[in-house]
PDB file of N, CA, C and O in Angstrom, chain B, residues numbered from 101:
ATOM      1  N   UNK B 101     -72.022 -10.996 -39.487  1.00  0.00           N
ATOM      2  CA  UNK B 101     -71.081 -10.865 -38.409  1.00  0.00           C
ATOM      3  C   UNK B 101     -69.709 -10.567 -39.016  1.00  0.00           C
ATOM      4  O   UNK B 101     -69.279 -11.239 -39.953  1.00  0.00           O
ATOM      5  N   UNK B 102     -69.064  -9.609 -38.502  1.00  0.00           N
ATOM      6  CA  UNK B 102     -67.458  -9.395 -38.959  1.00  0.00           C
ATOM      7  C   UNK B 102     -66.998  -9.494 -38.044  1.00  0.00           C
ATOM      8  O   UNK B 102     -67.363  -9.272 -36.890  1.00  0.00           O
ATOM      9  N   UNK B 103     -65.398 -10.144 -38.842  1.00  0.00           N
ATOM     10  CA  UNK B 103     -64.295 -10.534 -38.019  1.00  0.00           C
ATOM     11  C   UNK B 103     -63.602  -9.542 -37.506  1.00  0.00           C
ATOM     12  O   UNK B 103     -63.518  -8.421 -38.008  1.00  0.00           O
ATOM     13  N   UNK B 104     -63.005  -9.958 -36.348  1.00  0.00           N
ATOM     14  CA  UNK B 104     -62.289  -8.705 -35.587  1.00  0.00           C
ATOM     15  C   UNK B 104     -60.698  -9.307 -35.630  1.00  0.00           C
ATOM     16  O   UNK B 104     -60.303 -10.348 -35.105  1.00  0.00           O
ATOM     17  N   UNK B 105     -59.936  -8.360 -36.390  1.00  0.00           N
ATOM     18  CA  UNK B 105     -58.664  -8.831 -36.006  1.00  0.00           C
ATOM     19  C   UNK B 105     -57.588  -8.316 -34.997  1.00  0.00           C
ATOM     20  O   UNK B 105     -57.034  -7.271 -35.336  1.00  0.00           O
ATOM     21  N   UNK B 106     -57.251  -8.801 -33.970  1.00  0.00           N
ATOM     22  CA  UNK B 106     -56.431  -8.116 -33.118  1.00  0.00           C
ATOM     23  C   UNK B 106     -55.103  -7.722 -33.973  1.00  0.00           C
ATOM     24  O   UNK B 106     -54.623  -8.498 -34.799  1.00  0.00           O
ATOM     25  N   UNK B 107     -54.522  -6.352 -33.676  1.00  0.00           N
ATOM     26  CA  UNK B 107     -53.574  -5.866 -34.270  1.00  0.00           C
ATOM     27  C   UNK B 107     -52.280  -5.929 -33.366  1.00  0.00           C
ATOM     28  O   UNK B 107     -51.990  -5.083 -32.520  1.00  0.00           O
ATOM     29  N   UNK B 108     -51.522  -7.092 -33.679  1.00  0.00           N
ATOM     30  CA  UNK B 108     -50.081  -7.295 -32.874  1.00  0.00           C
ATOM     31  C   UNK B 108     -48.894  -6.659 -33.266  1.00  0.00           C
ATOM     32  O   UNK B 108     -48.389  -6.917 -34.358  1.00  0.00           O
ATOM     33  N   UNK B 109     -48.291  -5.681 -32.322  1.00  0.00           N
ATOM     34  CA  UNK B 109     -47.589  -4.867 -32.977  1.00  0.00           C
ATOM     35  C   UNK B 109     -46.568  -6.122 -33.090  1.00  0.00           C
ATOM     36  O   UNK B 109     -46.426  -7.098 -32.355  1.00  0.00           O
ATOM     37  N   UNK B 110     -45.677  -5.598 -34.702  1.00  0.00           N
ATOM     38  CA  UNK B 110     -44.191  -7.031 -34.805  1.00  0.00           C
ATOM     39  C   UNK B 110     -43.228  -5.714 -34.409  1.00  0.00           C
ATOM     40  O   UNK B 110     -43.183  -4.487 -34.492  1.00  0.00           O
ATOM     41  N   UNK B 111     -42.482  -6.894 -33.913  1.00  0.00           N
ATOM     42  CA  UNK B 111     -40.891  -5.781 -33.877  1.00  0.00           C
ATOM     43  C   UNK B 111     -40.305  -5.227 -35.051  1.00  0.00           C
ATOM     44  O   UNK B 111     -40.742  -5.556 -36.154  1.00  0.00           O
ATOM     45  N   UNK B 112     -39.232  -4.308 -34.917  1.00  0.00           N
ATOM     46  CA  UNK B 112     -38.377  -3.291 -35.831  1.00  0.00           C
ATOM     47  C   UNK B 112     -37.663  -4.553 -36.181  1.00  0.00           C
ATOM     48  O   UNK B 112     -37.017  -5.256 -35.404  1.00  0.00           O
ATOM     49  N   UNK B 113     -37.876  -4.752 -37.511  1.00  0.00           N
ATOM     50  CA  UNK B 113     -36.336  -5.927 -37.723  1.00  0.00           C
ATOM     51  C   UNK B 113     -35.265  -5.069 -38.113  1.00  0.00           C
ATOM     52  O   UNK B 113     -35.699  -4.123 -38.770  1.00  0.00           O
ATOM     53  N   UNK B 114     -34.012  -5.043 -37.953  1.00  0.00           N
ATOM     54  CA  UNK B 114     -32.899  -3.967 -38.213  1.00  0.00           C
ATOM     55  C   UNK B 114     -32.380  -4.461 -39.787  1.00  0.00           C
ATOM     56  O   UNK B 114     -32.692  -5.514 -40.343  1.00  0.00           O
ATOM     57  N   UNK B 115     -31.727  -3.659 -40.182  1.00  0.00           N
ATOM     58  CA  UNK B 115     -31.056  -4.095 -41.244  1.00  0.00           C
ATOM     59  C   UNK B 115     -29.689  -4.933 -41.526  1.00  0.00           C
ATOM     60  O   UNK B 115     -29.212  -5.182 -42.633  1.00  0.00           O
ATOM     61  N   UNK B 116     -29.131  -5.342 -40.137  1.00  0.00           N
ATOM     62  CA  UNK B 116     -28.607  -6.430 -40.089  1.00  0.00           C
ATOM     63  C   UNK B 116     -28.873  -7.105 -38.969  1.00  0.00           C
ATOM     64  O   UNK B 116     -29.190  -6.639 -37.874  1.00  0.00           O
ATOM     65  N   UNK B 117     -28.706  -8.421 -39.338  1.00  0.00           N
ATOM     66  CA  UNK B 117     -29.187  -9.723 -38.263  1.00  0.00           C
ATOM     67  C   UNK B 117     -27.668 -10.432 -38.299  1.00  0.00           C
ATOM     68  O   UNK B 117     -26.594 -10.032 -38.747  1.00  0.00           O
ATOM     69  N   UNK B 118     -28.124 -11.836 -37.528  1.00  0.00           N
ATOM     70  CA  UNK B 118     -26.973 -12.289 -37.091  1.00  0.00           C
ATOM     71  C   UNK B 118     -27.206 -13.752 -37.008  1.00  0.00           C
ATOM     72  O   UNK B 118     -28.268 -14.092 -36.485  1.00  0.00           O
ATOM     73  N   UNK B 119     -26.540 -14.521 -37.358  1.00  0.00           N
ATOM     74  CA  UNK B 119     -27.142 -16.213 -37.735  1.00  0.00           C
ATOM     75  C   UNK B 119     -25.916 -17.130 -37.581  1.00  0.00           C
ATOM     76  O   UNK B 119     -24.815 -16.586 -37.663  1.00  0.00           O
ATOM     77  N   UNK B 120     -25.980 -18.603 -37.346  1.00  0.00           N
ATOM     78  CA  UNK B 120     -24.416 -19.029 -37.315  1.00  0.00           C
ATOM     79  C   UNK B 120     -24.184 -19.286 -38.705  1.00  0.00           C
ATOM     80  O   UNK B 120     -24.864 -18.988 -39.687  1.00  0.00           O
ATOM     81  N   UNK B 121     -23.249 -19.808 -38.617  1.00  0.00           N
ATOM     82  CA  UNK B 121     -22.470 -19.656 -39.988  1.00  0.00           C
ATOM     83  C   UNK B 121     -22.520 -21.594 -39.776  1.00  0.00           C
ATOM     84  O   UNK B 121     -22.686 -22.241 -40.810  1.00  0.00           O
ATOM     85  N   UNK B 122     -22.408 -22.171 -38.767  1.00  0.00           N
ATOM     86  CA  UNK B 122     -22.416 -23.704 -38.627  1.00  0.00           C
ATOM     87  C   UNK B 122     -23.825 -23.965 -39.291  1.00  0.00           C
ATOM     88  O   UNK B 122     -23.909 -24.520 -40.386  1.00  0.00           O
ATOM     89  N   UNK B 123     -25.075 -23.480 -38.483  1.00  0.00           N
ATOM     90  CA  UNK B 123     -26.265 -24.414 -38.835  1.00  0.00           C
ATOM     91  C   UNK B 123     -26.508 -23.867 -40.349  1.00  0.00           C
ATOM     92  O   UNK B 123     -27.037 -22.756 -40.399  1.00  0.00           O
ATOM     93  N   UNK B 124     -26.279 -24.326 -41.263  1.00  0.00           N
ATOM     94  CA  UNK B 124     -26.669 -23.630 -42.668  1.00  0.00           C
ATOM     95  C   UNK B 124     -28.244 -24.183 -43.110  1.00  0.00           C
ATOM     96  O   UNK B 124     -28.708 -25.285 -43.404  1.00  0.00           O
ATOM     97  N   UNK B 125     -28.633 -23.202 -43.025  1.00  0.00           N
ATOM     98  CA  UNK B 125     -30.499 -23.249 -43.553  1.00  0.00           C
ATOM     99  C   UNK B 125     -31.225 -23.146 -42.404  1.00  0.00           C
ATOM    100  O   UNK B 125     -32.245 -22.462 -42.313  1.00  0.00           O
ATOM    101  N   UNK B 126     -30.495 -24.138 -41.046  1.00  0.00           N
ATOM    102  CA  UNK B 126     -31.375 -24.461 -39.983  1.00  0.00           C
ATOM    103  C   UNK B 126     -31.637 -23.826 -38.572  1.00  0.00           C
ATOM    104  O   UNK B 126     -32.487 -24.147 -37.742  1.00  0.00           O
ATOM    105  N   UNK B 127     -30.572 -22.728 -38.513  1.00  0.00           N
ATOM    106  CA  UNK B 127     -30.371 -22.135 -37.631  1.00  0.00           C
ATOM    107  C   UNK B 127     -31.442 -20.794 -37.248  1.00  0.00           C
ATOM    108  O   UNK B 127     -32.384 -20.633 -38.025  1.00  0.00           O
ATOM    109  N   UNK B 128     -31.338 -20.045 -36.323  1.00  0.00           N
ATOM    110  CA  UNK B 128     -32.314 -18.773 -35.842  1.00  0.00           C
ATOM    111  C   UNK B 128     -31.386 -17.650 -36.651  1.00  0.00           C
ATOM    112  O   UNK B 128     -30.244 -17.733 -37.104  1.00  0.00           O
ATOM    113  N   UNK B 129     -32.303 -16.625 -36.639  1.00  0.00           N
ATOM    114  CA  UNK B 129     -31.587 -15.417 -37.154  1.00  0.00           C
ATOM    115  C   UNK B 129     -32.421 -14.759 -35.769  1.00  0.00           C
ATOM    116  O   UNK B 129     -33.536 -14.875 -35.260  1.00  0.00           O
ATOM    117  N   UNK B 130     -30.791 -13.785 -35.430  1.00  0.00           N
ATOM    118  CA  UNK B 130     -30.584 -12.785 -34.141  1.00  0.00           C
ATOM    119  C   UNK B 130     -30.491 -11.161 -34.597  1.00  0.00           C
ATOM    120  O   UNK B 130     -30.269 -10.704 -35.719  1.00  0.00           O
ATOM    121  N   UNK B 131     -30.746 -10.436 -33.290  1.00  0.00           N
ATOM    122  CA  UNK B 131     -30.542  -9.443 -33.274  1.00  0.00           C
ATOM    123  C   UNK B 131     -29.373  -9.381 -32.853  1.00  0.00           C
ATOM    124  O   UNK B 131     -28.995 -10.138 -31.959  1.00  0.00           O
ATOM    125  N   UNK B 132     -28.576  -8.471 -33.410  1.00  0.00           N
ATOM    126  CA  UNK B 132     -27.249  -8.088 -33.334  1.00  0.00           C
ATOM    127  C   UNK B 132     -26.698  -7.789 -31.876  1.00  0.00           C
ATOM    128  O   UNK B 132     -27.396  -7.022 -31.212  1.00  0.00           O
ATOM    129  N   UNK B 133     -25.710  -8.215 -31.368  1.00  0.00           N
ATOM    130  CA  UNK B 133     -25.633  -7.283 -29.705  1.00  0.00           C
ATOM    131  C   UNK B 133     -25.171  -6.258 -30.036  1.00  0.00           C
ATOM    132  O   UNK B 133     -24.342  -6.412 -30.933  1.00  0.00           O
ATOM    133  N   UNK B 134     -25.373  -4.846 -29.611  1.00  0.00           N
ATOM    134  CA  UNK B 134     -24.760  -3.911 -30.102  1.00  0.00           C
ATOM    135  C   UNK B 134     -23.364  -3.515 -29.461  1.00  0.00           C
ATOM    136  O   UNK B 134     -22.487  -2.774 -29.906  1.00  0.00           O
ATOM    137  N   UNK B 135     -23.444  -4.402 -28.008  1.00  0.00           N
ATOM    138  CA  UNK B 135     -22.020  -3.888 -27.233  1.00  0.00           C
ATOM    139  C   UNK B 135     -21.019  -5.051 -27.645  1.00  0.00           C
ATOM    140  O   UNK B 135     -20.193  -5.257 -26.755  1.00  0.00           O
ATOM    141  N   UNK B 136     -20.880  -5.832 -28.717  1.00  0.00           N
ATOM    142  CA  UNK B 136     -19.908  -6.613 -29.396  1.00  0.00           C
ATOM    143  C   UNK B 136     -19.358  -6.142 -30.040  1.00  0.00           C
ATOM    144  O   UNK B 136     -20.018  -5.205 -30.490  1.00  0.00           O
ATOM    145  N   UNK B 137     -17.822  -6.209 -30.712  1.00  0.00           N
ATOM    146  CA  UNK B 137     -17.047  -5.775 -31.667  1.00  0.00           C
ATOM    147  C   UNK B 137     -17.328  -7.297 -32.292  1.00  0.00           C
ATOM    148  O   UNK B 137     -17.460  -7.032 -33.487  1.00  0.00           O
ATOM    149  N   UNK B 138     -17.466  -8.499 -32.184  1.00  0.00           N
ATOM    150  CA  UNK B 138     -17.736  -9.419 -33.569  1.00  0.00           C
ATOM    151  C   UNK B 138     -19.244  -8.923 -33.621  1.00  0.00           C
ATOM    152  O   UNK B 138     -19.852  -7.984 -33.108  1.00  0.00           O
ATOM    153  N   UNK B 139     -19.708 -10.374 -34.796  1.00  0.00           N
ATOM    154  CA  UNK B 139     -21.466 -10.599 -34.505  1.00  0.00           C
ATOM    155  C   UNK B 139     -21.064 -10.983 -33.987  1.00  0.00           C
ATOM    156  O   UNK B 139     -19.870 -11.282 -33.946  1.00  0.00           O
ATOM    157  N   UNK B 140     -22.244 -11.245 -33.032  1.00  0.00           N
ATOM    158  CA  UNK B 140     -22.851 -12.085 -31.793  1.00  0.00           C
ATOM    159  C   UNK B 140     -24.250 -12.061 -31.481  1.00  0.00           C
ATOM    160  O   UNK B 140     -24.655 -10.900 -31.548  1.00  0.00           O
ATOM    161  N   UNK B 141     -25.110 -12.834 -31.182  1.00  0.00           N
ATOM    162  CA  UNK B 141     -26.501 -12.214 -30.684  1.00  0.00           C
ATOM    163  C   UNK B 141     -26.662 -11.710 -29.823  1.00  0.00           C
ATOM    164  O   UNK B 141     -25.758 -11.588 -28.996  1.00  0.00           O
ATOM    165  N   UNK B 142     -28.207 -11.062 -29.589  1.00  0.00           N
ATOM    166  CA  UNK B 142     -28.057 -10.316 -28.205  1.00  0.00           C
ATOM    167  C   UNK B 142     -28.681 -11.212 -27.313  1.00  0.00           C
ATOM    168  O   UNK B 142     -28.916 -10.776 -26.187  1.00  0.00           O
ATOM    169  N   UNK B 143     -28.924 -12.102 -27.516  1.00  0.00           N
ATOM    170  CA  UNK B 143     -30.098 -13.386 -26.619  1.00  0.00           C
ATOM    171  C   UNK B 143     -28.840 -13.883 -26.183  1.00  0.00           C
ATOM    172  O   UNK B 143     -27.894 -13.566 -26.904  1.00  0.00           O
ATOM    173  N   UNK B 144     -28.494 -14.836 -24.819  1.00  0.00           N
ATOM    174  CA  UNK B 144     -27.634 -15.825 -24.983  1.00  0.00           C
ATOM    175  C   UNK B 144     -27.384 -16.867 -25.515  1.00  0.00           C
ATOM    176  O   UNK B 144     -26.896 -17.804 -24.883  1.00  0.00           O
ATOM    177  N   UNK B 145     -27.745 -16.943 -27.148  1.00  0.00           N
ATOM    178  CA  UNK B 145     -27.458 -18.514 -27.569  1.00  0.00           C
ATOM    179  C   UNK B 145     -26.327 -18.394 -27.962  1.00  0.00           C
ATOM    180  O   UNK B 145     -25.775 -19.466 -28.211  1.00  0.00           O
ATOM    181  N   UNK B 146     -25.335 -16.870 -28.235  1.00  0.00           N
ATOM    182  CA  UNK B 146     -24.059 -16.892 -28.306  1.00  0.00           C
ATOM    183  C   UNK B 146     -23.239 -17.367 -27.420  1.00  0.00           C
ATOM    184  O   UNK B 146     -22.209 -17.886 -27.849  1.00  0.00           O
ATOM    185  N   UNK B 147     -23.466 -17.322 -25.973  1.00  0.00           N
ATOM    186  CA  UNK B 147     -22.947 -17.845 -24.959  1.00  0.00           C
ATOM    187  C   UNK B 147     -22.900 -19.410 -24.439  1.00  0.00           C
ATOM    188  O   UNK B 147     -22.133 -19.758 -23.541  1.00  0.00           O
ATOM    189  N   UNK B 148     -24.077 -20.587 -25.302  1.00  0.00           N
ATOM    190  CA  UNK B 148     -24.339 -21.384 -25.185  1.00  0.00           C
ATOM    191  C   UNK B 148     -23.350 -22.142 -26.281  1.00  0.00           C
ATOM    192  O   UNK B 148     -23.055 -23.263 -25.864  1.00  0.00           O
ATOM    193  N   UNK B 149     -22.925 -21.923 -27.204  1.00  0.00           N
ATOM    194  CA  UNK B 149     -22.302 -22.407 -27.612  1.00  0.00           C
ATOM    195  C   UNK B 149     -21.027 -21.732 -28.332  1.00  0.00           C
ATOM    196  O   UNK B 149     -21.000 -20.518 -28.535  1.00  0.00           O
ATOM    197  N   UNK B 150     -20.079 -22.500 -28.669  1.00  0.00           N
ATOM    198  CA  UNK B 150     -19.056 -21.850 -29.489  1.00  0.00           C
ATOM    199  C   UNK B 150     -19.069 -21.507 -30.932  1.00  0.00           C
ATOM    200  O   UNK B 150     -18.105 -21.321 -31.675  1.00  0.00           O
ATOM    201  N   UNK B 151     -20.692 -21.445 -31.265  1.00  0.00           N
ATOM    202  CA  UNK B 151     -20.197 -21.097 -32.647  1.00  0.00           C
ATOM    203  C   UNK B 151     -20.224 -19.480 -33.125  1.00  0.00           C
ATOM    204  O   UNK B 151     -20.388 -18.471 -32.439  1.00  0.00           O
ATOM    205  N   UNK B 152     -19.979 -19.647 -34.692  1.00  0.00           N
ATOM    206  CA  UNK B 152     -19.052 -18.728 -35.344  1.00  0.00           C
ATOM    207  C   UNK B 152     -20.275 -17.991 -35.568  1.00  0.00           C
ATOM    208  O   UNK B 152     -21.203 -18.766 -35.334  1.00  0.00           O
ATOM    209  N   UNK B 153     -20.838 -16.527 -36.011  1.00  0.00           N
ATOM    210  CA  UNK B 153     -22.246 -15.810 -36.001  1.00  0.00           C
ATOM    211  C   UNK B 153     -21.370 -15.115 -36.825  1.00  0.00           C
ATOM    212  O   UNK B 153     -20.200 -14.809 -36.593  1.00  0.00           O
ATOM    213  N   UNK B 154     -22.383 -14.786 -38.302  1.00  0.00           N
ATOM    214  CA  UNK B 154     -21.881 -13.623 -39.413  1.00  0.00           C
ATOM    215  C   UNK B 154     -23.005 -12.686 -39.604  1.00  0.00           C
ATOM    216  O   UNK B 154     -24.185 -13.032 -39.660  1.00  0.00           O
ATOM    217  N   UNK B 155     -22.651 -11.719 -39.680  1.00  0.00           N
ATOM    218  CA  UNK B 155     -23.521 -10.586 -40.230  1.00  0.00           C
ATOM    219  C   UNK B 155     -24.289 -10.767 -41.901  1.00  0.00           C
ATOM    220  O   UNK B 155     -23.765 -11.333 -42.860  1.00  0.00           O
ATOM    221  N   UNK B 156     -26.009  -9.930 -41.858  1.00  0.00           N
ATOM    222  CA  UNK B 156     -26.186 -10.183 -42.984  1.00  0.00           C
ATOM    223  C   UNK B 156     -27.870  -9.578 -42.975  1.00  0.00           C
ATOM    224  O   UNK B 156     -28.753  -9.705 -42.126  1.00  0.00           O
ATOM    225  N   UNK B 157     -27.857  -8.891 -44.291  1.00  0.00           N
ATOM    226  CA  UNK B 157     -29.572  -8.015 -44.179  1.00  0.00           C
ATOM    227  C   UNK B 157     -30.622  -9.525 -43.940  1.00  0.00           C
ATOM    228  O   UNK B 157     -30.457 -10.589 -44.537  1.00  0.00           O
ATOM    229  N   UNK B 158     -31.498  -9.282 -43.095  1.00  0.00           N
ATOM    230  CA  UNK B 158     -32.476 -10.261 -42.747  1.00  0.00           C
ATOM    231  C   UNK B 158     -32.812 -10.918 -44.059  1.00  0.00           C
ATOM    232  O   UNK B 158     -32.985 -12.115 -43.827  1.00  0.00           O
ATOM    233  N   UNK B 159     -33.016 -10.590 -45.634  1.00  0.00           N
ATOM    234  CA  UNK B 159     -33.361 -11.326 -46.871  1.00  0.00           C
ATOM    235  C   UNK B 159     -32.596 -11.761 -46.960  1.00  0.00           C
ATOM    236  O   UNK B 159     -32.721 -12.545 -47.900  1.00  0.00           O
ATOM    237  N   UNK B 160     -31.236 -11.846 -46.350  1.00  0.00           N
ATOM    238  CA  UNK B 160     -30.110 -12.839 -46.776  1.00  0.00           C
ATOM    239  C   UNK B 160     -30.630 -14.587 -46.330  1.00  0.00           C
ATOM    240  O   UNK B 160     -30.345 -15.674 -46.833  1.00  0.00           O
ATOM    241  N   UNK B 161     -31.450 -14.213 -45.231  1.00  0.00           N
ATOM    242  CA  UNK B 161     -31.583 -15.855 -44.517  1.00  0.00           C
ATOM    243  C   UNK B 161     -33.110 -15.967 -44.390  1.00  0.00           C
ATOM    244  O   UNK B 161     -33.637 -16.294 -43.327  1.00  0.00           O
ATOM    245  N   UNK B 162     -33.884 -15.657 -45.626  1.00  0.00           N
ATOM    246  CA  UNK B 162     -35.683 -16.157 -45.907  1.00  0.00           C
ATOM    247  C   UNK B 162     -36.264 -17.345 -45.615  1.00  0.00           C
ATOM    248  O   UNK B 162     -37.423 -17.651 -45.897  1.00  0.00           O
ATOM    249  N   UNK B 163     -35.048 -18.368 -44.757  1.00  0.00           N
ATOM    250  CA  UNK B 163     -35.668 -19.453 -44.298  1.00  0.00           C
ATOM    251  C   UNK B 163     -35.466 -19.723 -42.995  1.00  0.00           C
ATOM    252  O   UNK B 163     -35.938 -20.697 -42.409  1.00  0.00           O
ATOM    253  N   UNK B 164     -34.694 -18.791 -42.464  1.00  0.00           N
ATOM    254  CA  UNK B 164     -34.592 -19.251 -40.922  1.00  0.00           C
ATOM    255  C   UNK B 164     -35.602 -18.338 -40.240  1.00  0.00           C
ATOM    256  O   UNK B 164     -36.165 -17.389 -40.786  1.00  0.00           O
ATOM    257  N   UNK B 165     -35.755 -18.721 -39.034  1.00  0.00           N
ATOM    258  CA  UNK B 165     -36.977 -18.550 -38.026  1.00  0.00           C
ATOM    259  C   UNK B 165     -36.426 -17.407 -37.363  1.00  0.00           C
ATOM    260  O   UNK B 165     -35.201 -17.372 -37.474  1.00  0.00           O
ATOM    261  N   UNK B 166     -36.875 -16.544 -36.769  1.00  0.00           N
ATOM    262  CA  UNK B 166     -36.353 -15.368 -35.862  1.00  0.00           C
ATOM    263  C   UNK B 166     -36.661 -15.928 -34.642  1.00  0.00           C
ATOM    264  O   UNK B 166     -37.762 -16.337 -34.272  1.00  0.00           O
ATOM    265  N   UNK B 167     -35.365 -15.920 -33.894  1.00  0.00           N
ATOM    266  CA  UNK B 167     -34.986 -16.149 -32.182  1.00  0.00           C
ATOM    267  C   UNK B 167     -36.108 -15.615 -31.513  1.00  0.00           C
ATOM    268  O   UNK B 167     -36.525 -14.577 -32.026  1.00  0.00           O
ATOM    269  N   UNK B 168     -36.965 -16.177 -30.123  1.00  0.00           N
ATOM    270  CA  UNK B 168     -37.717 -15.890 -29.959  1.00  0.00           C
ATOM    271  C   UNK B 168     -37.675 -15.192 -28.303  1.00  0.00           C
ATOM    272  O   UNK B 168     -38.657 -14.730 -27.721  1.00  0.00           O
ATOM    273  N   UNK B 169     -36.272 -15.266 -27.762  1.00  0.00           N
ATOM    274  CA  UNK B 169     -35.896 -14.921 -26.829  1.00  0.00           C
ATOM    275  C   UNK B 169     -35.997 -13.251 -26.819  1.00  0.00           C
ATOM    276  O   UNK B 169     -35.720 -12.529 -27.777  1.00  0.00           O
ATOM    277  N   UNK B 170     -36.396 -12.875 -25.688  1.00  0.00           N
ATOM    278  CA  UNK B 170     -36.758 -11.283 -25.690  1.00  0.00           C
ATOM    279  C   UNK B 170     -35.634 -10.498 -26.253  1.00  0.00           C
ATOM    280  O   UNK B 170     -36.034  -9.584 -26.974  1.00  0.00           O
ATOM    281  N   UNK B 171     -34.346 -10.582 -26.139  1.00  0.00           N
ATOM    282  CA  UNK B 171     -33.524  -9.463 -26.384  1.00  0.00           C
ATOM    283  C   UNK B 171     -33.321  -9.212 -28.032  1.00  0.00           C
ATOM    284  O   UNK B 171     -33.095  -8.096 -28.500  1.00  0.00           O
ATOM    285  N   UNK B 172     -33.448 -10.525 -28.891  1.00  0.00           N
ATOM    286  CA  UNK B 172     -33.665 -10.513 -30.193  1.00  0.00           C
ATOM    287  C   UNK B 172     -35.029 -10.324 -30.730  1.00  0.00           C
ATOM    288  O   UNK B 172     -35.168  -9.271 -31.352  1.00  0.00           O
ATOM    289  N   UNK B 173     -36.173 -11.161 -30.634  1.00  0.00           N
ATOM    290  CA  UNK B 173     -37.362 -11.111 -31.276  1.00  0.00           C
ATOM    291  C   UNK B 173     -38.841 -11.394 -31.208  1.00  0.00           C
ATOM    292  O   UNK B 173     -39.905 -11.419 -31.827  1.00  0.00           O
ATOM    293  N   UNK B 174     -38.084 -11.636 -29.797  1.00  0.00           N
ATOM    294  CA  UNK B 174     -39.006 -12.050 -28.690  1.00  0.00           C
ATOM    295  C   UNK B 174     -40.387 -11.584 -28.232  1.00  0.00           C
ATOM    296  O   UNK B 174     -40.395 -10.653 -27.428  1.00  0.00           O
ATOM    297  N   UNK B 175     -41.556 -12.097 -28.627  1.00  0.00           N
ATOM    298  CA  UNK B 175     -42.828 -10.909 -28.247  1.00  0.00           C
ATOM    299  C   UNK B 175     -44.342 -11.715 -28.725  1.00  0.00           C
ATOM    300  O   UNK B 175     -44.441 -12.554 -29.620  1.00  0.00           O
ATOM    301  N   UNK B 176     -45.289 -11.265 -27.976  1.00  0.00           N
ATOM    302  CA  UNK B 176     -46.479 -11.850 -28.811  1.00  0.00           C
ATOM    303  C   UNK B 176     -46.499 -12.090 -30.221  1.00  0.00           C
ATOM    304  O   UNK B 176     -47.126 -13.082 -30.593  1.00  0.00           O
ATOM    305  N   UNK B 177     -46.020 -11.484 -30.950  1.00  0.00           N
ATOM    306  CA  UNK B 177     -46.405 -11.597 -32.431  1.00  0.00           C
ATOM    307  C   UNK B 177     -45.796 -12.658 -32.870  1.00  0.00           C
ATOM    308  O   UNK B 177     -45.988 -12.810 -34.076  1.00  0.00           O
ATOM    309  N   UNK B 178     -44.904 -13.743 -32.221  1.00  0.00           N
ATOM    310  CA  UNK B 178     -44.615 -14.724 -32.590  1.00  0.00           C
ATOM    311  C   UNK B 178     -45.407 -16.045 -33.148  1.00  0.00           C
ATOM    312  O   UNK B 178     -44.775 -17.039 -33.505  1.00  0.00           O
TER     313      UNK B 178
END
């Protein structure tokens, strides 16, 4: 008998993401909003709180989790 593996497409990760600069290690890494002049994410957890979001290639942050809210990373393949 062979295994069947369903093939989940993952999202485009971009070449920059977006993370707070407060939670260090523990925080989500975002997709960028593109209609911002700072970072910011594109999910509302920028809006939920006041913190500070820096730019940075996704290998910059190999331990945080990708946001799972649709506008950042959001999707079955989670």
């Amino acid at each position: 008998m062979s295994a069947v593996i369903d093939s989940v497409s993952q999202p485009e990760i971009p070449e920059t993401v977006v993370y707070s600069i407060r939670k260090c290690r523990s925080g989500r890494v975002h997709r960028p909003d593109p209609d911002s002049d700072e970072p910011q994410p594109a999910c509302r957890a920028g809006e939920a709180t006041e913190a500070e979001y820096e730019e940075a290639p996704p290998e910059d942050a190999p331990d945080r989790l990708y946001c799972r809210y649709s506008p950042c990373f959001g999707g079955e393949w989670l």
